[in-house]
MARLONU-669271 format. One record per atom (N, C-alpha, C, O): x, y, z; residue number from 0; atom name. Coordinates in steps of 0.05 Angstrom, whole numbers. Layout:
N
+--------+--------+--------+-----+------+
|      u |      v |      w |  nr | atom |
+--------+--------+--------+-----+------+
|      X |      Y |      Z | NUM |   CA |
...
+--------+--------+--------+-----+------+
***
This chain:
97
+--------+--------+--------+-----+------+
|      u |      v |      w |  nr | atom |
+--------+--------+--------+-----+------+
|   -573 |    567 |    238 |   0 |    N |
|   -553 |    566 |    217 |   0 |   CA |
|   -554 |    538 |    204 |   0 |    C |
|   -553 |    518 |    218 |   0 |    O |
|   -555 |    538 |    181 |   1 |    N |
|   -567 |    511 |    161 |   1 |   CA |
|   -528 |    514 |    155 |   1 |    C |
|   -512 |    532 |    151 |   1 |    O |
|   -531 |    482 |    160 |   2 |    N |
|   -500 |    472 |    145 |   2 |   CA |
|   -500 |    461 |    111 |   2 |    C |
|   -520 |    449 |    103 |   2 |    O |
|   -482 |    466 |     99 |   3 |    N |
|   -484 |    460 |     69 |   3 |   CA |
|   -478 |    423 |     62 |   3 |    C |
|   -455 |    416 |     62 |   3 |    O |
|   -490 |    413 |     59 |   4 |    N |
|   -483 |    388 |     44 |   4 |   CA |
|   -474 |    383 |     23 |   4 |    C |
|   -484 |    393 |      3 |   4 |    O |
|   -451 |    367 |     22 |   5 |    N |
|   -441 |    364 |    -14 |   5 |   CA |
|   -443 |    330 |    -12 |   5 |    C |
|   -433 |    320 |      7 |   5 |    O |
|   -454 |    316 |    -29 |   6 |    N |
|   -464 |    292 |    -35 |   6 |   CA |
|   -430 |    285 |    -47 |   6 |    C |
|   -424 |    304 |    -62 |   6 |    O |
|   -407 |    264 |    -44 |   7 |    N |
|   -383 |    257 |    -55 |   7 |   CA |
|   -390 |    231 |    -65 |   7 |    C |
|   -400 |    213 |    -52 |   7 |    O |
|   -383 |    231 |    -90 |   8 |    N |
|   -378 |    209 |   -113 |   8 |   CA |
|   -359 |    207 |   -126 |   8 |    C |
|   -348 |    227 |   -134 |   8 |    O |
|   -349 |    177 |   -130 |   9 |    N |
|   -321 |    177 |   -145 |   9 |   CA |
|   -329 |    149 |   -156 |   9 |    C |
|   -339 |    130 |   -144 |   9 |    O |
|   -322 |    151 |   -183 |  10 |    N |
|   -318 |    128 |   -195 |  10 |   CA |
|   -294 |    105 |   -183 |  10 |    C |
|   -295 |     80 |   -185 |  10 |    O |
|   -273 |    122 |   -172 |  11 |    N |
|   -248 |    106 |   -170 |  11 |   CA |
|   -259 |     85 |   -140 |  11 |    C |
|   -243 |     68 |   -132 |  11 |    O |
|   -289 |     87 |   -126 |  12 |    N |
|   -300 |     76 |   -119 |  12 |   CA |
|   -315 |     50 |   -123 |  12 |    C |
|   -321 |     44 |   -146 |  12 |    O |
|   -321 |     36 |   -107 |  13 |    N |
|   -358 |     23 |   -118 |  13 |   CA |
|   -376 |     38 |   -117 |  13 |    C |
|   -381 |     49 |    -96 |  13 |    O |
|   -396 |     42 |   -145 |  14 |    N |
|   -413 |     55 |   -131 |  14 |   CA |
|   -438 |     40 |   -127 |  14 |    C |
|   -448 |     24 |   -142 |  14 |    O |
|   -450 |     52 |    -94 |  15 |    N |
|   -473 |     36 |    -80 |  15 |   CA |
|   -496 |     26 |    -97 |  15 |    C |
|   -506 |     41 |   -115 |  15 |    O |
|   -507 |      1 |    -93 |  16 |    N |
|   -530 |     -4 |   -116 |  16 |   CA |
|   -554 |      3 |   -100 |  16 |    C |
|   -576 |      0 |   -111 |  16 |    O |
|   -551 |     14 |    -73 |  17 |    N |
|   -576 |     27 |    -59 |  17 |   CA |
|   -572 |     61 |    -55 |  17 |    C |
|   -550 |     73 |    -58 |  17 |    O |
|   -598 |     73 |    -48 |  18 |    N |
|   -589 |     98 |    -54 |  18 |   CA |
|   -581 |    112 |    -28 |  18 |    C |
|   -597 |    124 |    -12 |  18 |    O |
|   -559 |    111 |    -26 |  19 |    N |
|   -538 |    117 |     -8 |  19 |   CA |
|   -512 |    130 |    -25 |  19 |    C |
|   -504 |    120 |    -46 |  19 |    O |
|   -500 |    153 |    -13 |  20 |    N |
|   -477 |    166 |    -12 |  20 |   CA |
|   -448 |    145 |     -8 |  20 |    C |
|   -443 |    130 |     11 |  20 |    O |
|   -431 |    150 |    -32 |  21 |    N |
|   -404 |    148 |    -12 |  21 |   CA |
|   -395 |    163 |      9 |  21 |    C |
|   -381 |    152 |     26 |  21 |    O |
|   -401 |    188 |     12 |  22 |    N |
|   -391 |    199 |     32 |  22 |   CA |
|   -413 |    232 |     24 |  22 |    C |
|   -418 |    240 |      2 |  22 |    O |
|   -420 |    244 |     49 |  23 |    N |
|   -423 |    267 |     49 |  23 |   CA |
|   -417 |    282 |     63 |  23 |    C |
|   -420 |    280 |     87 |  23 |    O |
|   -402 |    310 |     48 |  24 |    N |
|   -386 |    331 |     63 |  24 |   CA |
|   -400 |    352 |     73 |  24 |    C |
|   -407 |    369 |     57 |  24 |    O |
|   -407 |    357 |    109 |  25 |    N |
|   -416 |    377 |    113 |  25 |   CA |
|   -406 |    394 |    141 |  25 |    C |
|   -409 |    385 |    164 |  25 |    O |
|   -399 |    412 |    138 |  26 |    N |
|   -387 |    429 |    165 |  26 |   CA |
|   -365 |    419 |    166 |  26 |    C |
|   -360 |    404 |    185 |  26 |    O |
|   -349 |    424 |    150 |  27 |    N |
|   -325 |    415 |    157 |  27 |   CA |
|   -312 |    385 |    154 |  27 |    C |
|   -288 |    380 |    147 |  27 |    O |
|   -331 |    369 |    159 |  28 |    N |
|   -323 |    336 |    157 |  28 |   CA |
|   -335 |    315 |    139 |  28 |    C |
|   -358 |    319 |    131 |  28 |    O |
|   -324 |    296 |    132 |  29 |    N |
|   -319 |    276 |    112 |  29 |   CA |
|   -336 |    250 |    128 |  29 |    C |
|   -323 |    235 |    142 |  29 |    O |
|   -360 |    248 |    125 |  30 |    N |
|   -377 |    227 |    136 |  30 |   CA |
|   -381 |    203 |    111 |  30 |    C |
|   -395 |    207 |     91 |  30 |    O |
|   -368 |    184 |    114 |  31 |    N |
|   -364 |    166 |     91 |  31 |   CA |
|   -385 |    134 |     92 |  31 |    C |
|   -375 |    120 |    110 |  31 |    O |
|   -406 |    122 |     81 |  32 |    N |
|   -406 |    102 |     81 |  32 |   CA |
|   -396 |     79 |     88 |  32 |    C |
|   -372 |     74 |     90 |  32 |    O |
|   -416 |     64 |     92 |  33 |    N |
|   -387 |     35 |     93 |  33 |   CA |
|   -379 |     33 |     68 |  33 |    C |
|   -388 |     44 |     48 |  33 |    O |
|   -357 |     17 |     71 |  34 |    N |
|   -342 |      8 |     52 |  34 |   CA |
|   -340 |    -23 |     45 |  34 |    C |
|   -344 |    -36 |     66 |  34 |    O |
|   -336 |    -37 |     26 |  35 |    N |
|   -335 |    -59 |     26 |  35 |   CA |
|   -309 |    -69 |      1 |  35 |    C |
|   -304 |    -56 |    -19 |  35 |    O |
|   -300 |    -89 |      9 |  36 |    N |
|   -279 |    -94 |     -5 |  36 |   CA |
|   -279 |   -113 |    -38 |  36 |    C |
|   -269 |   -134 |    -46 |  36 |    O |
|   -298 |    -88 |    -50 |  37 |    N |
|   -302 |    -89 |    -81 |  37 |   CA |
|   -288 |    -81 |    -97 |  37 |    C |
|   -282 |    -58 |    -93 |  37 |    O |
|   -277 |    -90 |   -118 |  38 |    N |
|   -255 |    -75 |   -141 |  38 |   CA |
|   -283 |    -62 |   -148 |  38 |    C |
|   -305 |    -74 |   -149 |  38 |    O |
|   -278 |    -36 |   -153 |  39 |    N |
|   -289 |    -11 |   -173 |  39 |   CA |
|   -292 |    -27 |   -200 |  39 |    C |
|   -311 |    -38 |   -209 |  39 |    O |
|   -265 |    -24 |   -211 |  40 |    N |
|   -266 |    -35 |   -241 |  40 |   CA |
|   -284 |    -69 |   -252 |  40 |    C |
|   -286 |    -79 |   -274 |  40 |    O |
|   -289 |    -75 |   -233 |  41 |    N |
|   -304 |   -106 |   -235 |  41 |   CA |
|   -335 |   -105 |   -222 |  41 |    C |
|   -353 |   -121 |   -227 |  41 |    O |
|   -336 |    -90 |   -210 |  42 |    N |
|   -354 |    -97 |   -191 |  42 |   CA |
|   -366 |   -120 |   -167 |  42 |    C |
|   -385 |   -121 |   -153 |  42 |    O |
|   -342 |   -135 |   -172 |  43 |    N |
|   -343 |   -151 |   -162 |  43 |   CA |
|   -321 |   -151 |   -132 |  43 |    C |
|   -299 |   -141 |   -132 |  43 |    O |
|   -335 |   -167 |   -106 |  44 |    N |
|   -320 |   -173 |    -91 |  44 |   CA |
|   -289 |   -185 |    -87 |  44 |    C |
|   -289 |   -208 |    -96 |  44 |    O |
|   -266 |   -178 |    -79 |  45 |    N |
|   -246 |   -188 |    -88 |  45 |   CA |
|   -242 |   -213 |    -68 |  45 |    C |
|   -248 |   -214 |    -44 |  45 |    O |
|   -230 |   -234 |    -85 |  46 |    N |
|   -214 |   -265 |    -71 |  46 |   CA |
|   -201 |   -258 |    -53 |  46 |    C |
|   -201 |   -233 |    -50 |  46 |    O |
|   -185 |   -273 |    -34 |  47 |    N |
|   -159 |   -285 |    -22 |  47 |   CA |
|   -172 |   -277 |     14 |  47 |    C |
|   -192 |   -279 |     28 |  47 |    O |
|   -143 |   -266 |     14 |  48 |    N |
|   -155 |   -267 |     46 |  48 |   CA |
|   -166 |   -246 |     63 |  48 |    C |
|   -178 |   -229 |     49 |  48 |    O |
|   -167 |   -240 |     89 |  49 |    N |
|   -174 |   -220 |     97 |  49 |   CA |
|   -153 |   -193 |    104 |  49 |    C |
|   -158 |   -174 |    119 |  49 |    O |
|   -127 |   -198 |     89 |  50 |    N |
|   -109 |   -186 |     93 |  50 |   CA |
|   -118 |   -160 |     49 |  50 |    C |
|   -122 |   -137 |     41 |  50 |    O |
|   -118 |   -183 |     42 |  51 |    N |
|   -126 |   -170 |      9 |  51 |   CA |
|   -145 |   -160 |     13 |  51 |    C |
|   -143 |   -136 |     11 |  51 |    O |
|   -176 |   -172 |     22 |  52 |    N |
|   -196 |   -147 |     31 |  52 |   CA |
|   -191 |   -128 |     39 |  52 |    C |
|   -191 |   -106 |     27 |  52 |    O |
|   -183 |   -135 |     70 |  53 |    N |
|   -177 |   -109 |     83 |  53 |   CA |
|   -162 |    -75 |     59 |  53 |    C |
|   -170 |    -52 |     58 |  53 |    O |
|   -142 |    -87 |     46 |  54 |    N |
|   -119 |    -71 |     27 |  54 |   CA |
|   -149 |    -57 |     12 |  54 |    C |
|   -152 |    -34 |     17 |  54 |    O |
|   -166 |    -69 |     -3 |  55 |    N |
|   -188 |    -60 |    -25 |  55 |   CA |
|   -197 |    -46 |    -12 |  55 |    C |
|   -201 |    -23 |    -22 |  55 |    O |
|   -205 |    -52 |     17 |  56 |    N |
|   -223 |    -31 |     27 |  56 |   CA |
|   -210 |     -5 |     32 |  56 |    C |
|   -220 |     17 |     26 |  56 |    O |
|   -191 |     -6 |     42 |  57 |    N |
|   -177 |     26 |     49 |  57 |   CA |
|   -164 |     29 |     22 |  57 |    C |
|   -150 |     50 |     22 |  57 |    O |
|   -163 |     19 |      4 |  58 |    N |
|   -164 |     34 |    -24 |  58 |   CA |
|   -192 |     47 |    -36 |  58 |    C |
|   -195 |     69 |    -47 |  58 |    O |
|   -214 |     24 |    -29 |  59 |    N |
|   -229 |     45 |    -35 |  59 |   CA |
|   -245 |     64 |    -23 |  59 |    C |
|   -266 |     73 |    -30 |  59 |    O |
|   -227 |     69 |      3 |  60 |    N |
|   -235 |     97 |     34 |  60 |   CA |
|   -224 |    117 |     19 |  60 |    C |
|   -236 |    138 |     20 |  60 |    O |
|   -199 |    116 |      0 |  61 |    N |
|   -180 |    132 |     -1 |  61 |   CA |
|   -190 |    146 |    -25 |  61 |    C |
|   -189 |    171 |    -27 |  61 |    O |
|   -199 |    131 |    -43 |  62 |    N |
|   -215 |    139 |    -63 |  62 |   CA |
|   -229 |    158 |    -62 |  62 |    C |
|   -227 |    179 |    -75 |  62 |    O |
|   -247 |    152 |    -42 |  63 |    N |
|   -271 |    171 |    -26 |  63 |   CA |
|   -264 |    199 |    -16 |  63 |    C |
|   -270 |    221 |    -25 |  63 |    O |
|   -251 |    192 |      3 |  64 |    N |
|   -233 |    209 |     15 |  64 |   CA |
|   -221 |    238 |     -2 |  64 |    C |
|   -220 |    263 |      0 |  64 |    O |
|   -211 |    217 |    -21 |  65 |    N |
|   -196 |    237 |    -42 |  65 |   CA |
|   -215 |    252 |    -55 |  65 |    C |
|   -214 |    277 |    -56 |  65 |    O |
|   -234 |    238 |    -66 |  66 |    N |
|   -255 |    258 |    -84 |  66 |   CA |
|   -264 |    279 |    -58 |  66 |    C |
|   -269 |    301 |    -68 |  66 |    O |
|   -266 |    279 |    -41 |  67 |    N |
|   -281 |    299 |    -16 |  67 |   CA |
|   -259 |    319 |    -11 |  67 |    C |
|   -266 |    340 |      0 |  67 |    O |
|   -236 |    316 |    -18 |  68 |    N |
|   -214 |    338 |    -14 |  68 |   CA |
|   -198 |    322 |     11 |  68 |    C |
|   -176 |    332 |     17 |  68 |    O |
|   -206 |    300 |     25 |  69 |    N |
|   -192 |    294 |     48 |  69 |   CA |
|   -171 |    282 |     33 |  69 |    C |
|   -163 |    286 |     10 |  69 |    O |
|   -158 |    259 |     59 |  70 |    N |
|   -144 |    230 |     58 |  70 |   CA |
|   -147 |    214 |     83 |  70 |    C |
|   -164 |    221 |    100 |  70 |    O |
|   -136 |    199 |     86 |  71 |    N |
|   -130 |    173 |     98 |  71 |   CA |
|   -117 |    181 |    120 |  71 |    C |
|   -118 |    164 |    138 |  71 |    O |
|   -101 |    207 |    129 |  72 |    N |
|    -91 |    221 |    147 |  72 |   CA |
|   -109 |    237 |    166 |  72 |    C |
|   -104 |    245 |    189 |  72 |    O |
|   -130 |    238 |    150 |  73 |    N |
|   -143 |    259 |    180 |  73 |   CA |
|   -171 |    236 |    185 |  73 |    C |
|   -192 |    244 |    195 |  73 |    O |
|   -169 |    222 |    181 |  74 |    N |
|   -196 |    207 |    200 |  74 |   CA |
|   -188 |    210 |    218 |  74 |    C |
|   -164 |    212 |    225 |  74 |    O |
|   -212 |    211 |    232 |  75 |    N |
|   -214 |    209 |    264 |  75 |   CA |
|   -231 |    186 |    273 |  75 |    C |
|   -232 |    180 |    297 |  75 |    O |
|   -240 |    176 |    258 |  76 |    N |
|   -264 |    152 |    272 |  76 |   CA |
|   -265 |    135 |    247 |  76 |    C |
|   -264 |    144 |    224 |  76 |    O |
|   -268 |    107 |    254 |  77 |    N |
|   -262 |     88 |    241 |  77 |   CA |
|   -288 |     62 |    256 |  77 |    C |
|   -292 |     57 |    280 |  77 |    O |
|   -296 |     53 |    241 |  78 |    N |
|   -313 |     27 |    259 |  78 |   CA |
|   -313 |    -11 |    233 |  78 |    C |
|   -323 |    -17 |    211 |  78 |    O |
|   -299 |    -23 |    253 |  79 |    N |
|   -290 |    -47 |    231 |  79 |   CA |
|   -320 |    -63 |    233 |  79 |    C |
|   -340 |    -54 |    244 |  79 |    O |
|   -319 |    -79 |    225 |  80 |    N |
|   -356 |   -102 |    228 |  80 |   CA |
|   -330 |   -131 |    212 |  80 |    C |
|   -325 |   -129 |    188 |  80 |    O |
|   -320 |   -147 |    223 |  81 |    N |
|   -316 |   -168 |    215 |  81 |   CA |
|   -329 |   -193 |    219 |  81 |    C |
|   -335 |   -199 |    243 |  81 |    O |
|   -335 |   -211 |    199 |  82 |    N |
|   -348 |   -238 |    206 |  82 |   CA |
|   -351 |   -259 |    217 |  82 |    C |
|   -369 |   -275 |    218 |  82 |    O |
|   -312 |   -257 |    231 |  83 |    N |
|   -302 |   -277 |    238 |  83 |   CA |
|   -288 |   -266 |    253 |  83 |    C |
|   -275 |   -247 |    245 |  83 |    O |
|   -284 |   -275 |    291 |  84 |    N |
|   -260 |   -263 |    295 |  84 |   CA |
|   -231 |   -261 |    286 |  84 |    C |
|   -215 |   -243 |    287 |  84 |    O |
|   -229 |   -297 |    274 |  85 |    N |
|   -206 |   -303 |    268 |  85 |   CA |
|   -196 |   -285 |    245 |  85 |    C |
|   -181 |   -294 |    227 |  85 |    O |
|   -201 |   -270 |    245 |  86 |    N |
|   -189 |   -257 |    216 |  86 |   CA |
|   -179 |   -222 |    225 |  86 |    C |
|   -170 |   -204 |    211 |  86 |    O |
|   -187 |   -225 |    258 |  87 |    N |
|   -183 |   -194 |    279 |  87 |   CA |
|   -151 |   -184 |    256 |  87 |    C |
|   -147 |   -168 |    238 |  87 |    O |
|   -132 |   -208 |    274 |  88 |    N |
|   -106 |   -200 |    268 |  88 |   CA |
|    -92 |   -202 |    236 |  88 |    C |
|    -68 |   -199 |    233 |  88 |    O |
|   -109 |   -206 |    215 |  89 |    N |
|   -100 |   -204 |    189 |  89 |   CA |
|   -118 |   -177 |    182 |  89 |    C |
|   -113 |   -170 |    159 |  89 |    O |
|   -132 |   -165 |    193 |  90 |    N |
|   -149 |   -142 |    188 |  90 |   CA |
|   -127 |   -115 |    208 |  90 |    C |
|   -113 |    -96 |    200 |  90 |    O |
|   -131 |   -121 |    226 |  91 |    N |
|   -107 |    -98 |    240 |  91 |   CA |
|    -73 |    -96 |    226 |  91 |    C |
|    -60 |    -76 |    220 |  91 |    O |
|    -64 |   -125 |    223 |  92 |    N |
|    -53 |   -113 |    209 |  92 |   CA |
|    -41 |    -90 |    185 |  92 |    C |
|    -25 |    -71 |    187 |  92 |    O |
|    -54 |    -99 |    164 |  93 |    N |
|    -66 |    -74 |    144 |  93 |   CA |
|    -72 |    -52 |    151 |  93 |    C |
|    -65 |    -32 |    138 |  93 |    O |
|    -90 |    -52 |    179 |  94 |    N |
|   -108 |    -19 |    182 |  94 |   CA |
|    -78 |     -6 |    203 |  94 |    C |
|    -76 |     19 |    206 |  94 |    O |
|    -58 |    -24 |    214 |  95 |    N |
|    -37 |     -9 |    234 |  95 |   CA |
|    -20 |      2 |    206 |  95 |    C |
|      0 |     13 |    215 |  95 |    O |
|    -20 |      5 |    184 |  96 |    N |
|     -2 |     15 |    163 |  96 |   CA |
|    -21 |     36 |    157 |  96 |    C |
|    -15 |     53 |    139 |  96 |    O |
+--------+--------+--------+-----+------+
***
């Protein structure tokens, strides 16, 4: 039994400058890219701290998410990559909301 793939794109995203998916939907689940904490509308990486990243990035999960039919409610698996530890507890913060 062959599972169906749907390739998800959303402008309200960044979209990848390599050729990679924001997210593709198959059997059921929402397998999404990383994410990185880019304004869509700029293309560009956003300033301040790791509290404002963090916010860009699960705005633009949600983005994703949304174009796939999901949200931000049914993940099940999540994996952070930060640069610095010092920035653990300004990053959890954000992701405990």
């Amino acid at each position: 039994m062959q599972t169906t793939k749907e390739i998800i794109r959303t402008e309200r995203a960044p979209i990848p400058k390599v050729p990679i998916s924001q997210a593709v939907k198959a059997g059921g689940m929402v397998y999404c890219s990383g994410v990185a904490p880019v304004d869509p509308a700029t293309d560009k990486l956003v300033g301040g701290n790791i509290e404002v990243q963090t916010d860009r990035v699960f705005q633009n999960l949600k983005a994703v998410l949304e174009a796939a039919g999901s949200s931000l409610d049914r993940v099940v698996k999540t994996t952070v990559f930060l640069t610095d530890k010092k920035n653990f507890a300004g990053m959890n913060k954000v992701f405990g909301r």
